[in-house]
C-alpha positions as CSV (number, residue, x, y, z in Angstrom):
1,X,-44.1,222.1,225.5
2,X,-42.1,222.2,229.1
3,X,-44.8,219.9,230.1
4,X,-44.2,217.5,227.8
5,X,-40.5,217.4,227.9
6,X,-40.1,216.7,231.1
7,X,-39.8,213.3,230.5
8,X,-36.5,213.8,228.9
9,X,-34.9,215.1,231.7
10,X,-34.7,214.4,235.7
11,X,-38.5,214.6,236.6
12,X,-38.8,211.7,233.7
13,X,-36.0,209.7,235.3
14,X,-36.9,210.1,238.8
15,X,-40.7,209.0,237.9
16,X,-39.5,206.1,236.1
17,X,-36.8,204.8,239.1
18,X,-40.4,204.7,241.5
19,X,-42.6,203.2,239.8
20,X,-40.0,200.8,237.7
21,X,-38.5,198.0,239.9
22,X,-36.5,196.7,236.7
23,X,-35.1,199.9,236.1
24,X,-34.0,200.4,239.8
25,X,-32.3,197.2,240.0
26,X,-30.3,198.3,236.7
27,X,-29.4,201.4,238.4
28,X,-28.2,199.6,241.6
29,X,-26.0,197.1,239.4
30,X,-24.9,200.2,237.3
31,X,-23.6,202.3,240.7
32,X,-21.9,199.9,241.9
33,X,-20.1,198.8,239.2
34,X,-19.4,202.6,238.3
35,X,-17.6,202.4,242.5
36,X,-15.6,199.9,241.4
37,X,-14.5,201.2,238.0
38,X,-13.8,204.3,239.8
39,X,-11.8,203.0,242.9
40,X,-9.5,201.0,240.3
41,X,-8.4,204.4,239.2
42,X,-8.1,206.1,242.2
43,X,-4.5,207.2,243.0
44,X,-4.0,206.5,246.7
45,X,-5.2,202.8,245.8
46,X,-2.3,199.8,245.5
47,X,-1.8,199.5,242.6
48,X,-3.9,202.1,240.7
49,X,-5.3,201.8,237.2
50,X,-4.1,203.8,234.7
51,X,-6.7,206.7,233.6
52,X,-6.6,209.7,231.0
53,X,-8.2,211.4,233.6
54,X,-5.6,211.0,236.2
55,X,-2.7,212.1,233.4
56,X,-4.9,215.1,232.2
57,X,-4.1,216.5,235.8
58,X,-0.5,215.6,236.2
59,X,0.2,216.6,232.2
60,X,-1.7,220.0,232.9
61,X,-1.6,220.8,236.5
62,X,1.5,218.9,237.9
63,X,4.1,219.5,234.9
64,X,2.1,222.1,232.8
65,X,1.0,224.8,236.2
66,X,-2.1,225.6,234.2
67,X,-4.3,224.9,237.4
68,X,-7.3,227.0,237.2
69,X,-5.9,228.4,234.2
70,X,-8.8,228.3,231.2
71,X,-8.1,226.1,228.3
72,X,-8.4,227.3,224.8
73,X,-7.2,230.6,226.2
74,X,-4.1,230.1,228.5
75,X,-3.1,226.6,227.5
76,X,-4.0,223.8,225.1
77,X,-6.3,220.5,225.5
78,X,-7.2,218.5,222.8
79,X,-11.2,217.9,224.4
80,X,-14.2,220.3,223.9
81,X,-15.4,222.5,226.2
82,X,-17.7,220.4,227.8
83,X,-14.9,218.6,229.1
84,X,-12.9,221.5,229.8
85,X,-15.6,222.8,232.1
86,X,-15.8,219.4,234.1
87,X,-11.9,220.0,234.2
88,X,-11.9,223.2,235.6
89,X,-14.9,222.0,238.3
90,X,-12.4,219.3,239.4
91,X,-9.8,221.4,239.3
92,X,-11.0,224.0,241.5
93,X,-12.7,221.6,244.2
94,X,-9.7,219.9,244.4
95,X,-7.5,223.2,244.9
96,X,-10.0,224.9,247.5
97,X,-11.0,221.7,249.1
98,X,-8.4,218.6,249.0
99,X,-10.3,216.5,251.4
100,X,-9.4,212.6,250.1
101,X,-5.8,212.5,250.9
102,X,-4.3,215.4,248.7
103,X,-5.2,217.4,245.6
104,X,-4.4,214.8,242.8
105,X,-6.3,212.2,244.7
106,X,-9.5,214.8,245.2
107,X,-9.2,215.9,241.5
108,X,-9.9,212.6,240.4
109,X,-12.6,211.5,243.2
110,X,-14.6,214.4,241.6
111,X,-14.2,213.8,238.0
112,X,-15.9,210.4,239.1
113,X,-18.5,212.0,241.0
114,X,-19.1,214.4,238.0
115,X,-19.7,211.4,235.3
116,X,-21.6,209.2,237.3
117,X,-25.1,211.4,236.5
118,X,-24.0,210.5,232.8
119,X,-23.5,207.2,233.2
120,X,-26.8,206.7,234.7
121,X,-28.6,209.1,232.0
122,X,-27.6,207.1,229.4
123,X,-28.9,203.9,231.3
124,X,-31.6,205.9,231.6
125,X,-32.5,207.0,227.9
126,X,-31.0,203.8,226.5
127,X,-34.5,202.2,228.5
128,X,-36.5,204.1,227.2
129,X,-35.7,203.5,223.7
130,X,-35.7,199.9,224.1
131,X,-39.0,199.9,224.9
132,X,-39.9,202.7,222.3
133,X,-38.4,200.2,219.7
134,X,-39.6,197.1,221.8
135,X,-36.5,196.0,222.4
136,X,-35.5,193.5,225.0
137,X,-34.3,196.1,228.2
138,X,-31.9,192.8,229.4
139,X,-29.6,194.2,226.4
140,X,-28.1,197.3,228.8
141,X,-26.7,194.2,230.7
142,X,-26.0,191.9,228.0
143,X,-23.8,194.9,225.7
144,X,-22.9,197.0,228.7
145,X,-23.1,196.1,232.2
146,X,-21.5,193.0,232.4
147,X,-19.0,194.1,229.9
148,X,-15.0,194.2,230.8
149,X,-14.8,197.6,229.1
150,X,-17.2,198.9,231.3
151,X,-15.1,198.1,234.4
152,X,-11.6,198.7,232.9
153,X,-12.5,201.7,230.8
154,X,-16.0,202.7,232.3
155,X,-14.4,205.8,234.4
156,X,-11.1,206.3,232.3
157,X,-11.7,209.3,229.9
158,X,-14.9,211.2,229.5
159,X,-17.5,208.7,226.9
160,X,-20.2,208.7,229.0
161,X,-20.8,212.0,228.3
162,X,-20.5,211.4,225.0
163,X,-23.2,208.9,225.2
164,X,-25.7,210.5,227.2
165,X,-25.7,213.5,224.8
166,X,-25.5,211.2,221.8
167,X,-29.0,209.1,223.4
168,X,-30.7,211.6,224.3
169,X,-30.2,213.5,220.7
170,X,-31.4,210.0,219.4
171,X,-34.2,209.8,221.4
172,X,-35.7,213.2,220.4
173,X,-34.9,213.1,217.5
174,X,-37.1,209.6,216.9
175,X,-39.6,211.6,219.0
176,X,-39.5,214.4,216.1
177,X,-38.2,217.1,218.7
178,X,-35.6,218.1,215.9
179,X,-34.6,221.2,217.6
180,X,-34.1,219.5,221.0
181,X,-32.2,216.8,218.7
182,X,-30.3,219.3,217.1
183,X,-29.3,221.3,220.4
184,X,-28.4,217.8,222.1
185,X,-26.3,216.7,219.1
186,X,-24.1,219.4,219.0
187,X,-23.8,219.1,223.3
188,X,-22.2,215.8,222.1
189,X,-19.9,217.7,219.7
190,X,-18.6,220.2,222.5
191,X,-18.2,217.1,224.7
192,X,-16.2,215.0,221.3
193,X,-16.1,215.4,217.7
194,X,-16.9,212.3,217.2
195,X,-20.7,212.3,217.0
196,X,-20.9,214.9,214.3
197,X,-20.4,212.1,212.0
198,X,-24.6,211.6,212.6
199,X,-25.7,215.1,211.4
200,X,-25.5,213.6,207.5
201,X,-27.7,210.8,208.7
202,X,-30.1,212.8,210.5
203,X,-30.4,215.6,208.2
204,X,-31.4,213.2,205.4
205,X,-33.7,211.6,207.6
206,X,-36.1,215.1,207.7
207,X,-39.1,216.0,206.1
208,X,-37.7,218.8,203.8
209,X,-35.2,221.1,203.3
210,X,-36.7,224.1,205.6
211,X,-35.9,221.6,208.4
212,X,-32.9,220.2,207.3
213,X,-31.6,224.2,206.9
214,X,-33.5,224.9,210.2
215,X,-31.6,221.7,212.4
216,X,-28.0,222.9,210.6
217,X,-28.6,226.6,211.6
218,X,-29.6,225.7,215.3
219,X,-26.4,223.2,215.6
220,X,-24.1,225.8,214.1
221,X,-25.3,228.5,216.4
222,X,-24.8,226.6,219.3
223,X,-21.2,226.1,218.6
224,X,-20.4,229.4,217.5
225,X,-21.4,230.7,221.2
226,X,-19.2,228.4,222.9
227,X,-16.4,228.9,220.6
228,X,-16.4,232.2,219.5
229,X,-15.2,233.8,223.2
230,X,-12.2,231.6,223.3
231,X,-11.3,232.6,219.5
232,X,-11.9,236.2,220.3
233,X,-9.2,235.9,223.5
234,X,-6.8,234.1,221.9
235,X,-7.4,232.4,218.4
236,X,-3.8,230.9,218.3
237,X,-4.8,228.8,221.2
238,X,-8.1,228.2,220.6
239,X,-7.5,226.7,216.9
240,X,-5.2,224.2,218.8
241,X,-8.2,222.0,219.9
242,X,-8.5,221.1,216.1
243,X,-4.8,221.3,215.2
244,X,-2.7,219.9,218.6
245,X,-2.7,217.2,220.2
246,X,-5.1,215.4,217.9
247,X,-4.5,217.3,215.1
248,X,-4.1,216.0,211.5
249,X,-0.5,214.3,212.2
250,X,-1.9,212.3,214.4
251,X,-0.2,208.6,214.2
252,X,-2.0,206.0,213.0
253,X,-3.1,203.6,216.3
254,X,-5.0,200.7,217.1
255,X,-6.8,200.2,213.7
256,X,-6.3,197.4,211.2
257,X,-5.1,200.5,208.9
258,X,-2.0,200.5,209.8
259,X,-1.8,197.2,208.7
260,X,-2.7,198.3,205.2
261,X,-0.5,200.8,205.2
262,X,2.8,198.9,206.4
263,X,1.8,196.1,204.0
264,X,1.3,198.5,201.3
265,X,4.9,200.1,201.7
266,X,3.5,203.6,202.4
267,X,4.8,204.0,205.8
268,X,4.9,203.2,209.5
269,X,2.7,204.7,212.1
270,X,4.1,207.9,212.1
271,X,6.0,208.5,208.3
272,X,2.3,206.7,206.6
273,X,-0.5,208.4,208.8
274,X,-1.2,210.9,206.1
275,X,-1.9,208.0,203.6
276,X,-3.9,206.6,206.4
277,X,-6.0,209.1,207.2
278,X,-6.9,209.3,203.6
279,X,-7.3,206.0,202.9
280,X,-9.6,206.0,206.7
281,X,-11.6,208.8,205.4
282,X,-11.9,207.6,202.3
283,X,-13.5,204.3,203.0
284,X,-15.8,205.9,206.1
285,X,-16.9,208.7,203.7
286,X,-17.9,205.9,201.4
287,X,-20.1,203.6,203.9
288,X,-21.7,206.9,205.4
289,X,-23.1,207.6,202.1
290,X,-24.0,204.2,201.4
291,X,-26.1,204.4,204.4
292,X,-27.7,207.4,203.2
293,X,-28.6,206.1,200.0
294,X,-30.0,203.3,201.5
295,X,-33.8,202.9,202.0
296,X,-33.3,202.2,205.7
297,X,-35.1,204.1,208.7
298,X,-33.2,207.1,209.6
299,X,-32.5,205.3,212.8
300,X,-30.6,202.8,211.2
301,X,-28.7,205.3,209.0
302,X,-27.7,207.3,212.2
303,X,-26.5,203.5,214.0
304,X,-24.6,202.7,210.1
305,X,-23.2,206.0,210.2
306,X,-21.6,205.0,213.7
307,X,-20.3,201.2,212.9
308,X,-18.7,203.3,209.3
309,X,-16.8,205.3,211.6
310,X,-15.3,203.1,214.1
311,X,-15.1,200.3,211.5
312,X,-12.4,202.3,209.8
313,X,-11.0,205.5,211.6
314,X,-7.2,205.6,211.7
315,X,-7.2,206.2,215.6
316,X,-9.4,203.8,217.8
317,X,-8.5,203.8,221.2
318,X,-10.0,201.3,223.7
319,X,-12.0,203.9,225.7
320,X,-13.7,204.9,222.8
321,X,-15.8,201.2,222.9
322,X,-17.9,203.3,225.7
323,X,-19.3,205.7,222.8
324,X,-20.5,202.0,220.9
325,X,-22.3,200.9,223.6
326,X,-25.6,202.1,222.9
327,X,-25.2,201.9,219.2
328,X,-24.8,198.3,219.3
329,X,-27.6,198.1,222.4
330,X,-30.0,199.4,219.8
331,X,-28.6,197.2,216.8
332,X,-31.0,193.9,217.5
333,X,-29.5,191.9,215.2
334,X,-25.3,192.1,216.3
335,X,-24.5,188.7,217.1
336,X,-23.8,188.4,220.8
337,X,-20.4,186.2,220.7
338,X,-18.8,188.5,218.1
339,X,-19.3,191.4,220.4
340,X,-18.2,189.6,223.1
341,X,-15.1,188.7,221.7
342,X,-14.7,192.3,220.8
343,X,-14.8,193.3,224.2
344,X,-12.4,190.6,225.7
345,X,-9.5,191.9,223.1
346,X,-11.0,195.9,224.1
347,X,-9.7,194.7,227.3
348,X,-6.3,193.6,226.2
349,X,-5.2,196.7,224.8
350,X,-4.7,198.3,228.7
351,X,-4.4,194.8,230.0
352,X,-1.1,194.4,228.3
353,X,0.0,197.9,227.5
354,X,2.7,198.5,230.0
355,X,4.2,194.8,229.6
356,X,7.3,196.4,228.2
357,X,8.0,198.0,231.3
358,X,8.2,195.2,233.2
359,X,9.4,192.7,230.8
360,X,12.3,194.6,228.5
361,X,13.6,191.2,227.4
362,X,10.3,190.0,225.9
363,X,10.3,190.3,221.6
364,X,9.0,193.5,220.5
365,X,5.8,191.9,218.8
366,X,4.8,191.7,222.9
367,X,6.6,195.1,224.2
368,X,5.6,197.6,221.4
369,X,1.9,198.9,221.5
370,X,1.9,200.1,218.5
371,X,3.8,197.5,216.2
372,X,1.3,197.0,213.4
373,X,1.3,193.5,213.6
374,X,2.0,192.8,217.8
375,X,-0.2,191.8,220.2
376,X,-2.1,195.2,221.4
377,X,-2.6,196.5,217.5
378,X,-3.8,192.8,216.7
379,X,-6.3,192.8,219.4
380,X,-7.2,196.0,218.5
381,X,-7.7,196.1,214.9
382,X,-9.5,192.1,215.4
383,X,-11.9,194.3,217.6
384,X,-12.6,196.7,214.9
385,X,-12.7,194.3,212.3
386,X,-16.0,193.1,213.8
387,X,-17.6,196.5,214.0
388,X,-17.0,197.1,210.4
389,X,-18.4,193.2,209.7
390,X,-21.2,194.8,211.8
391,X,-22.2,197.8,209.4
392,X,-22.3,194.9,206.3
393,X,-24.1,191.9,208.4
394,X,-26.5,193.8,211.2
395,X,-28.9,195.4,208.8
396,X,-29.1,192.7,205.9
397,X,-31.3,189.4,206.5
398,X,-29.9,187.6,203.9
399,X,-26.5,187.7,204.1
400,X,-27.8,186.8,207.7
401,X,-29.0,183.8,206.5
402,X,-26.6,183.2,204.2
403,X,-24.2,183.6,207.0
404,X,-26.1,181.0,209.4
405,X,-26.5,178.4,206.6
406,X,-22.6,178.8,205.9
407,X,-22.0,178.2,209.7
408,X,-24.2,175.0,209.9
409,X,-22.5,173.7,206.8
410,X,-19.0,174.1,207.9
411,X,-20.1,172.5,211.2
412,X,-22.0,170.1,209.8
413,X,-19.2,167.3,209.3
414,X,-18.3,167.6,212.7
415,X,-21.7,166.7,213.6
416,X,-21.7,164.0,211.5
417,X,-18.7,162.3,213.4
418,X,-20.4,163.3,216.4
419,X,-23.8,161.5,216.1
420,X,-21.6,158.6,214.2
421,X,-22.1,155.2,216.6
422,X,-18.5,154.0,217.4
């Protein structure tokens, strides 16, 4: 078995970058785009990007004095401890050793340094599926690469780790390595919450029940070990991670619920986000089982699992686009110009986030980032408009066609007047 699973892992990647010229040209592109990403973000640059992992240190370490401290025990962070760990790496390099200009500048240089092997695993697994699915491998640039979220938000908050857990989980799991699959999975989990939402997906997608029981018990046990130390030493500020920062009052952002609610009288952002959530859950629960009551392929029940949730959670923030990217990289069938456009108004939401600051006197509609109905929600909620269109249109042929002839008809006049001699 360690024979044949070294493919998974560095010796698998390493073989494939010398024998695979396509592949090491990808990687080439991919590093240096991942320099420039990071350099944008940098802090000694003029003028510097704006990055959660630049705050994290001068919310925590600058203002809070929790360097070195350990989260979920001394203080509160809303991430898993897979990011806490990579905190506390950058943390304690950049105290001990604060060689690029100062410690805030050195913090940051290594959280960069840290990501870049999970950048370029998920490049690296997201290949491999292609061709396991014979997919065209020109999608990584086409739906990643070349994408403006990759640059703006590619080294901005931690996704890529998200991502390399999540396609690596995938890929064993197609590979029937379901304990591998399940240990992976719940690696994403510790890293964000957010992949959980697969585990429905993929325990319907198992042979029986012992296995279904058997993938549960492996993922559970996983996360009790991490978690149960920091409950043991200090409960109160370990159940924070599910209850603080991102706990259940958290406001309703960048989502076309908001518009629902506001239109619906129930509230703004703030006074309507419990009738958001529920009305988020509500509908995400609902496509989720849809998907597994489906006669799809377990692959495409994990992939509609991931288009339910970010087609209607209450909180969509434009970082989190990184954790689509392979999702939609293994979707075939998700029309190029709608994802496109989706990442040109991904890019708006940073692009014109701080334009209150500079311009006070412009209406609110343009100043106010969270105005249901201004320009950053807009562009935000357009976004995840097409994602939801996604889980409905990517995995149905006829409404694909149904779709196409509509197109062609509504064109078709213009056409006409087109061809027409004058």
């Amino acid at each position: 078995m360690g024979l044949a699973m070294w493919r998974y892992g560095f010796r698998g990647f390493w073989g494939l970058t010398l024998r695979d010229t396509e592949f090491r040209l990808m990687l080439l592109v991919a590093s240096t785009l991942w320099i420039y990403t990071s350099i944008l973000k940098f802090p000694f640059v003029v003028p510097s990007n704006y990055s959660d992992v630049g705050w994290l240190w001068i919310r925590d370490v600058y203002q809070g004095h929790h360097n070195l401290q350990i989260p979920y025990v001394d203080y509160e962070l809303e991430y898993p401890q897979v990011i806490g760990a990579i905190l506390l790496i950058g943390q304690a390099v950049s105290t001990y050793f604060p060689i690029v200009v100062d410690q805030y500048n050195t913090f940051v240089v290594v959280e960069s340094l840290l990501q870049y092997p999970f950048m370029i695993g998920t490049i690296y697994n997201l290949y491999i599926l292609c061709g396991r699915l014979r997919l065209n491998k020109k999608r990584l640039y086409l739906y990643m690469l070349s994408t403006l979220t990759f640059v703006v938000y590619g080294f901005y908050n931690w996704d890529f780790i998200v991502t390399y857990f999540v396609t690596l989980s995938i890929w064993l799991y197609l590979d029937k390595r379901f304990d591998a699959s399940s240990l992976t999975l719940t690696a994403a989990v510790l890293t964000k919450f957010i992949p959980g939402l697969m585990l429905p997906a993929m325990l319907a997608g198992l042979p029986n029940n012992r296995a279904r029981l058997r993938f549960t018990l492996i993922a559970a046990s996983l996360w009790i070990a991490v978690n149960a130390p920091f409950a043991a030493a200090n409960f109160g500020m370990w159940i924070k991670l599910f209850t603080g920062y991102s706990g259940p009052n958290h406001q309703l952002q960048n989502t076309w619920i908001s518009w629902v609610i506001t239109t619906a009288g129930l509230g703004d952002i703030i006074s309507g986000a419990r009738a958001g959530h529920i009305l988020s859950f509500g509908i995400i629960g609902y496509l989720i089982l849809r998907a597994i009551a489906s006669k799809r392929s377990p692959l495409e029940k994990i992939l509609l699992s991931w288009y339910a949730w970010y087609g209607a959670i209450y909180l969509f923030d434009p970082q989190m686009f990184i954790q689509l990217f392979p999702i939609v990289i293994l979707t075939p069938n998700f029309n190029f110009l709608f994802y496109r456009l989706a990442d040109v108004l991904n890019s708006f939401i940073i692009l014109f986030y701080f334009i209150g600051s500079s311009h006070p006197e412009f209406p609110r509609y343009l100043t106010d980032q969270l105005t249901p109905f201004g320009l950053i929600n807009m562009s935000a909620a357009l976004r995840q408009l097409i994602f939801l269109g996604g889980y409905f249109v990517c995995f149905n042929p006829k409404l694909q066609i149904r779709l196409k002839h509509w197109a062609i008809t509504l064109t078709s006049p213009l056409q006409e007047a087109h061809l027409r001699p004058a």
